[in-house]
Residue, then its C-alpha position, 0 to 999 in steps of 0.5 A: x885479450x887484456x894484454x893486446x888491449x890493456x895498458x901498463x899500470x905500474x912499472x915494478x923497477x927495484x926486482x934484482x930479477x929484473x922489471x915487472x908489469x902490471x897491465x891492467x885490461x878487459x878479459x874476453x868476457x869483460x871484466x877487468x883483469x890485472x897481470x903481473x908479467x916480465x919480459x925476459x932475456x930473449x924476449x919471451x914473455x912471463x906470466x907471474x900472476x893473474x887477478x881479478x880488479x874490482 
């Protein structure tokens, strides 16, 4: 849900890995959440980590 209706917060651009995102938006139940992802090679989308924002 956060990802479909969040927006991205930071770009993270300096990662030898390749660039990473925190998208910031509401969880189902409401409460904002943030993700840390990456968009890989072909596409997929990682996950790396998820919190709570307060």
């Amino acid at each position: 849900m956060a990802i479909a209706t969040g927006r991205v917060r930071r770009r993270f651009t300096r990662d030898p890995r390749g660039t990473r995102y925190e998208i910031v938006g509401a969880a189902i139940d409401g409460r904002p959440v943030a993700i840390i992802c990456r968009i890989k090679e072909r596409g997929k989308l990682l996950f790396i980590t998820t919190c709570l924002v307060e």
